[in-house]
N, C-alpha and C positions, 0 to 999 in steps of 0.2 A: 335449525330455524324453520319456522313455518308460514305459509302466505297468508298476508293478512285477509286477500278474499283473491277469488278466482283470478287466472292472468287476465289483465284489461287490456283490451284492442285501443291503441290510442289515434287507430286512423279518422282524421277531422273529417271523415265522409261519413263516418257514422252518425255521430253527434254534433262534431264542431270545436267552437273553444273551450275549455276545461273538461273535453272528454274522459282522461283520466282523475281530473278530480272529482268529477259527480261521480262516478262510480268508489272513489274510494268515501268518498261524503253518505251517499247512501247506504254505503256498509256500516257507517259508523255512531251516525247523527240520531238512529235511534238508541244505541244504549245511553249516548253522550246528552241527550233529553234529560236520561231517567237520572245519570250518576253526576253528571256536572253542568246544567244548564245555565251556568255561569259563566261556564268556558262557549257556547253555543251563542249566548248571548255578543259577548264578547268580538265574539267574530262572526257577527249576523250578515255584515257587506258582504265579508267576502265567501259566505256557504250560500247568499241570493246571488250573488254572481255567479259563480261557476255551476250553482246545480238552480236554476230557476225554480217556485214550487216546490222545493221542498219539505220548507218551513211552511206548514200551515194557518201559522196566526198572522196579523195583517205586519205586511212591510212597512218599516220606516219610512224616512225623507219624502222623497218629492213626486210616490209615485201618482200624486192625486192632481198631477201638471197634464194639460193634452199633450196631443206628439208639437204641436207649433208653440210651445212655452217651454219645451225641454231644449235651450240653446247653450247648454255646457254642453261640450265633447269632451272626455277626460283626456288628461294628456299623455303619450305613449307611456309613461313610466308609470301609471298606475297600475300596469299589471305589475310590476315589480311589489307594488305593495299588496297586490292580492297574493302572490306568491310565498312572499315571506310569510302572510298571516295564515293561508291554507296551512304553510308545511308547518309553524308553529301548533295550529288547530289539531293536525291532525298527529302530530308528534303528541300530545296531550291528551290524544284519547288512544291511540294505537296502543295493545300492547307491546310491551317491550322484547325484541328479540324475532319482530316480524318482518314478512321479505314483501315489500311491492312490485309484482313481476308487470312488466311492462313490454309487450311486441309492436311493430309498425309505427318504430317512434320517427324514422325518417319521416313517415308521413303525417304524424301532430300538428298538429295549428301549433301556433306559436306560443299560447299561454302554458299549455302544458306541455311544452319542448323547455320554456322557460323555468316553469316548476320543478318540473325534472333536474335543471340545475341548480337550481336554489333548493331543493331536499338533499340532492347528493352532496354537493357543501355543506350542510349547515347540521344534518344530519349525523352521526357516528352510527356505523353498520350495526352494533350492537345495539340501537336504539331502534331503526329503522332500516334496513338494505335496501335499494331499490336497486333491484335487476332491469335492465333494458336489454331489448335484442333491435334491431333498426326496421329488420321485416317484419312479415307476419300474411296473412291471408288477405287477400284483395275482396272487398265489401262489393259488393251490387254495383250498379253505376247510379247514380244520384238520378231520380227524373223528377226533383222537386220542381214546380212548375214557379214562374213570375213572383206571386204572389206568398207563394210558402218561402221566396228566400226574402222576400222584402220582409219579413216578418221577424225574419233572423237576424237582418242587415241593418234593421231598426235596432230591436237591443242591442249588437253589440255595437251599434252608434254609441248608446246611452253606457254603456259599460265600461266603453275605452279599447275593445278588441279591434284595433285598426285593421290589422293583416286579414282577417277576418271579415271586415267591411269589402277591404278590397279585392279581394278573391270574389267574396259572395256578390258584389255588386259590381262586377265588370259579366259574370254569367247573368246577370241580371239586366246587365244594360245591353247585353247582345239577346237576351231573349223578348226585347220590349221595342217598340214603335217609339223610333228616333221625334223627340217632341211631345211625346204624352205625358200624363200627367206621373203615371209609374216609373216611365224613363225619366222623368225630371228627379224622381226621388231618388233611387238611386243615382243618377249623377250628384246629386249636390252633397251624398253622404261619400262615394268612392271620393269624389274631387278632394275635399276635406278630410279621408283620410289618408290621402296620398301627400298630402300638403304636415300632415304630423306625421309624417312618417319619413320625412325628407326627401321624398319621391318629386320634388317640385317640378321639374320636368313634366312630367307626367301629369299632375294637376294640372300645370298651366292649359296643355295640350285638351284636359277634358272640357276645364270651364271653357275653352276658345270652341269646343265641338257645341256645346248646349249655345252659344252664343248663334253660332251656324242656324241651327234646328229650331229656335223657339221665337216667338213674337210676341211672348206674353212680358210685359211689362215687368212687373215682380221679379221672375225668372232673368232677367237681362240687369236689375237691381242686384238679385241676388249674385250674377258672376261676377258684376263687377268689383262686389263687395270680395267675394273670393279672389280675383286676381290682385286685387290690393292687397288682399293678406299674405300671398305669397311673398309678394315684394317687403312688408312694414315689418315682417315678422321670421325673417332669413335671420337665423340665428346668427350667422357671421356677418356683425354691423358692415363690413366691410362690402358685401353682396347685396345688401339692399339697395335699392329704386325707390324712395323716399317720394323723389319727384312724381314718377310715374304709380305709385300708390294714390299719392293725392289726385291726380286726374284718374284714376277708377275711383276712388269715392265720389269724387265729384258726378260721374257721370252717374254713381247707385243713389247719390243724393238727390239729383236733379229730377231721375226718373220715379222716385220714392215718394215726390212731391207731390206726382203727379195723380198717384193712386185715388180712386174713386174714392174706398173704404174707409171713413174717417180714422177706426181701430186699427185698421193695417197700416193704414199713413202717418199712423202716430209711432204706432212701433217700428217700423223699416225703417221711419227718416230719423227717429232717434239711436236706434240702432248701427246707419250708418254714422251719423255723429259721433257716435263713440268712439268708431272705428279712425274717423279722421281725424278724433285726438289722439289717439294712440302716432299717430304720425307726427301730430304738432308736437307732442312729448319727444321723440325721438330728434326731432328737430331742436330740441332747446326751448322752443316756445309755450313755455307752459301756461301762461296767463291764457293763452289763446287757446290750449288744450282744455284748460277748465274750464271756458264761457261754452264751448263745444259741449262739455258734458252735464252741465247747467240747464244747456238750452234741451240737450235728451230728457233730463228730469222733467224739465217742465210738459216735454209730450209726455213724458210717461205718468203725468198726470191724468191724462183724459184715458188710461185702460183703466181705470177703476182698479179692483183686486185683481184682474187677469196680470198675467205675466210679471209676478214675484219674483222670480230671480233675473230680470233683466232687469229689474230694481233694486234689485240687492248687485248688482253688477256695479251697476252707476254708481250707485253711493260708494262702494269700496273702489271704483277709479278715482270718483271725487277726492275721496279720503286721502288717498294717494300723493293726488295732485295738491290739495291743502296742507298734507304735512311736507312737500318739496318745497310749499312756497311760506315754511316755517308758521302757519298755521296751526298747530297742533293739537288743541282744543276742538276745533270745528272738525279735525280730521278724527278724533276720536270720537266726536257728537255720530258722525256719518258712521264709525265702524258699528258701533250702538246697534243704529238704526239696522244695519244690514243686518247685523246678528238675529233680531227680531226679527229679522222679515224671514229666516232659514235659521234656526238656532243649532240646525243638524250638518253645518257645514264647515267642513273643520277649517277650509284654508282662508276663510275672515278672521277666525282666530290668530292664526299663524300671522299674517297679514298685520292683526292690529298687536299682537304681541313685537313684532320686529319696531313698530313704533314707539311704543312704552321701553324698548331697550331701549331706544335711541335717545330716550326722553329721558335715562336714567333713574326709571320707572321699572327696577329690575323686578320686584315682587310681584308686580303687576304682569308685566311679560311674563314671569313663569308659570301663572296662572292659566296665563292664555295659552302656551305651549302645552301647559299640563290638559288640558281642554282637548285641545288639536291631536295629542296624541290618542285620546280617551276615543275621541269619535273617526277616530281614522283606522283602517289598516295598517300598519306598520310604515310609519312616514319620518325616512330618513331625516329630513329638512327640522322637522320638530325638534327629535332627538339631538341635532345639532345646533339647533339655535336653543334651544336648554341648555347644554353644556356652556354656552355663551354666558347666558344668563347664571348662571350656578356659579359662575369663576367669575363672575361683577359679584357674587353674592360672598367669595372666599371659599364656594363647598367645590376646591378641587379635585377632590375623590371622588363625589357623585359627576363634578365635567368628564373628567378621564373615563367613568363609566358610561355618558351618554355617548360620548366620542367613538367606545367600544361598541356599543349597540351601532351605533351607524353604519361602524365599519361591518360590522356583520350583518348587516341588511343589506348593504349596497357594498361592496370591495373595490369599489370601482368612485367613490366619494374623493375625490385630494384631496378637498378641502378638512376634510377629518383626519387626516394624516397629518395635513399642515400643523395645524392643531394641537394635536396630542401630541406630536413630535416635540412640536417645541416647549410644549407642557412639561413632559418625561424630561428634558435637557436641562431643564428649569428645576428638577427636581433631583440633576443630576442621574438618572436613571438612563445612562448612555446608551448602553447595549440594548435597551426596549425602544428608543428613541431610532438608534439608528435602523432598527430592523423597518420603523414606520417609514422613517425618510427613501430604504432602499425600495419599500412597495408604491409608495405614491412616486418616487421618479420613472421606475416601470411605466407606473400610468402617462406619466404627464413629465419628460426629461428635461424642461427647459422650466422647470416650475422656480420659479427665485425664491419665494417660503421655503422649499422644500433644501432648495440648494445653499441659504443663509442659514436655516438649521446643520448642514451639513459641516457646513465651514466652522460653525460654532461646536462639533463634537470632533473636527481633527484638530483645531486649536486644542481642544480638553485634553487629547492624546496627543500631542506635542507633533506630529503631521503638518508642521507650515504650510510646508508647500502646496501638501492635498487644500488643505485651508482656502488658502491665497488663491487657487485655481475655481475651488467652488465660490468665495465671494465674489469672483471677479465675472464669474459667470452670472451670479445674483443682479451685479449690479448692469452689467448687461444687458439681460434681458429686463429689467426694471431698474432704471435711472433712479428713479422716487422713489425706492425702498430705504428709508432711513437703516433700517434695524441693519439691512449688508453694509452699508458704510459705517456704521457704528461700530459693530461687529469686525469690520475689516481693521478701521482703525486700531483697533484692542490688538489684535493678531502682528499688526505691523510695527506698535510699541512693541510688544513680546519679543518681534522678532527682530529689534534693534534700532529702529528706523519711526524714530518722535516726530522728524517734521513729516513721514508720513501720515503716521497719527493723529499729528494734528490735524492736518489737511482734508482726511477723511469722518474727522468726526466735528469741525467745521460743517463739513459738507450735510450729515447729520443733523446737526444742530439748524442747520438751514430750514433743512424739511420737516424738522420735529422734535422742535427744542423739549427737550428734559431736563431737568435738576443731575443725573445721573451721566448724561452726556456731558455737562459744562465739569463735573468731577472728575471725569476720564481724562477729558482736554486739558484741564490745569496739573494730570502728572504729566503728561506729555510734556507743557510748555515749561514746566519745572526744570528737567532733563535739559530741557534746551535752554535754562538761564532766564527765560523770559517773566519774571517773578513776579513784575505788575499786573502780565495778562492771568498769568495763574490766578492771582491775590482776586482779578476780578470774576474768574471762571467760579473759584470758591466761593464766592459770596452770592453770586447766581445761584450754585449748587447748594446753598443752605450751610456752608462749612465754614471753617474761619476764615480770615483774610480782612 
């Protein structure tokens, strides 16, 4: 085996984020010009991301936004999709049989510690090796000054490199004048990425220090806006302050109003608007969350064409919020819109795809997925809501295979295990089914999918007991799982015991009456003599009687 180019130093003081991938990108991106600029194209996001400038003809999407119109921050898991799509990119042009030698990977930024593991998975040595050694030679000491890291701290704002923000912008925010205009930037990008990156501690503690230091209006808007989001947007519904959300919007609202600037006052107070739907939504109140997001459109009428995506934002909450309140029409008028406003964006596709499923508008959804995945990096969620879509459509072979693609993107997805598992059981395919159920319990051990598919292949293998232990655990930790109590019933007929059967597939039929459920229940009540309820269970169930 031979190296594909010289050992790369992957220490993030050299370069930064994707240190080892610009280096394997610039080795490569010229013959892959010459011999497959289809594949180059293909994966244009993620070779502007890791190696900035490399591509010489003009970038896609949005880079024609100022820095005050770029208000998407990606969210930490896109680097997962740069990852997958570099190592497929660069599997594709490598040749085959070469070694990626890698030293100082202890000290790597996270995207390329990340990379690292997603080529070493997904990778076979005989296609690609990647060697790593954890040391390697200690670089110079960084003396980039203020302004060289804000520069850095900015893109990979826009890129999604959070670890990266934060690193660069806490040296940033100790080499800058507590209150200035520098120190402000970086706080409000560290705060934010501290806040995606589950650091909330530590955000709260920064926005409360810029609160301390500044007097500027705006500035005391903007934290308030961020200390609400830590609160509305705690992934564990259970840990959010809902309450006290609303009082920091209130008080970015109030202060937003206040603004001299007609342009900035239209955008901050709509801005916050948004944000205090997003609480009303959370709350239940959605009628009150959509005159909230109404009332932002209508400021976002006085920016003229400035700030495009804080308009394509609105209409895809609008959207949201019309299709929850069975709207569905008007919610798809709005996704329209937003498409137009960014047609390079893949998750309004995704977004309005999820609704045309729902509308049993399957052809129409796959379209949109097909889309989402076209303009994206390699995006688990697509590939999974296709497979949704493709098994509404009867093409269970291409589900199974999007299901497959997921899992190999992400191994850490349940819900694609859920999935296929129960797919494979469905098709009797036991032993492929259980190896899914044994990897997504791994991940997630109290999962009830995961534990009713369970139950349903030691019932196949005549294992009651194991059965009865995993349904019972199903329905445990999920009451309202029809399919465990349906399924348990079945198991408890087999295993002798009809008025149990009954009882739980009653309890079934509660939750999720089926034709195939009331067929189950009338052998049960058969067994037990009861010939009337059967005769009616049957007649429910489309049979005789």
């Amino acid at each position: 085996m031979r190296l594909l180019l010289p050992p790369v130093d992957a220490h993030r003081r050299i370069r930064g984020p994707y240190t080892v991938a610009a280096a394997a990108l610039h080795f490569l991106i010229p013959a892959a010009l010459e011999r497959s600029p289809e594949l180059v194209e293909a994966h244009e996001t993620e070779i502007r991301a890791a190696a900035p400038g490399l591509l010489d003809r003009a970038p896609p999407g949005r880079s024609f936004l100022s820095d005050e119109e770029r208000i998407l921050v990606p969210a930490p898991r896109r680097t997962l999709r740069l990852a997958n799509g570099l190592t497929e990119f660069i599997a594709g042009t490598a040749e085959p049989g070469r070694v990626l030698a890698v030293c100082n990977a202890a000290h790597a930024d996270h995207t390329d510690i990340e990379l690292l593991q997603v080529m070493t998975r997904r990778l076979p040595p005989e296609r690609l090796a990647v060697w790593v050694w954890t040391e390697g030679p200690q670089p110079p000491p960084d003396r980039r000054d203020a302004g060289e890291l804000w520069a850095i701290v900015d893109r990979c704002t826009q890129e999604g490199f959070l670890h990266a923000v934060v690193e660069l912008g806490e040296r940033g925010l100790a080499g800058t004048e507590p209150g200035s205009r520098l120190w402000w930037n970086f706080a409000q990008r560290t705060a934010t990425a501290l806040g995606g990156l589950g650091r909330r501690a530590e955000a709260a503690e920064l926005w409360e220090s810029v609160r301390r230091a500044s007097q500027v209006p705006a500035v005391h808007a903007a934290s308030a806006y961020g200390l609400a989001m830590l609160d509305a947007r705690d992934p564990d519904p259970a840990a959010r302050d809902l309450g006290r959300a609303r009082g920091w919007l209130n008080q970015a609202i109030a202060i937003s109003t206040l603004l001299p600037d007609p342009g900035e006052r239209a955008f901050k107070l709509g801005f916050d608007r948004n944000a205090l739907a997003l609480v009303e939504f959370r709350l239940g109140r959605l009628r009150e969350a959509l005159a909230l997001v109404e009332s932002a459109i209508e400021l976002a009428r006085e920016l003229g064409d400035r700030h495009p995506v804080h308009r394509m934002v609105l209409l895809v909450n609008r959207a949201q919020l019309l299709a929850a309140l069975g709207h569905a029409k008007e919610a798809l008028e709005d996704y329209g819109a937003a498409v137009a406003l960014d047609p390079g964006f893949p998750d309004t596709y995704l977004d309005r795809g999820n609704l045309c499923y729902r509308l049993g508008r399957y052809e129409e959804a796959l379209a949109d997925y097909e889309t989402a995945i076209r303009l994206s990096p390699p995006l688990p969620e697509a590939y999974y809501n296709r497979a949704q879509a493709r098994l509404a459509l009867g093409e269970t072979a291409a589900a199974l295979a999007d299901l497959g693609r997921v899992i190999e993107l992400d191994p850490e997805y349940v819900d694609a295990y859920v999935n296929r598992a129960g797919l494979l059981a469905g098709l009797e395919r036991d032993e492929e089914a259980r190896r899914d159920v044994e990897a997504g319990l791994a991940l997630a051990p109290a999962n009830p999918h995961l534990l009713a598919v369970l139950g349903q292949l030691e019932t196949a293998a005549g294992r009651f007991a194991a059965a009865r232990e995993a349904f019972d655990r199903a329905i445990a930790a999920a009451p309202e799982l029809a399919a465990a109590w349906a399924n348990r019933g079945i198991l408890r007929y087999e295993a002798g015991d009809p008025e149990g059967a009954v009882a739980d597939l009653s309890r079934a039929i509660e939750l999720e009456p089926q034709p195939d459920l009331h067929a189950n229940r009338a052998v049960a009540l058969r067994a037990l003599g009861r010939e009337a309820e059967a005769e009616a269970d049957e007649r429910l169930a489309g049979g005789p009687g």
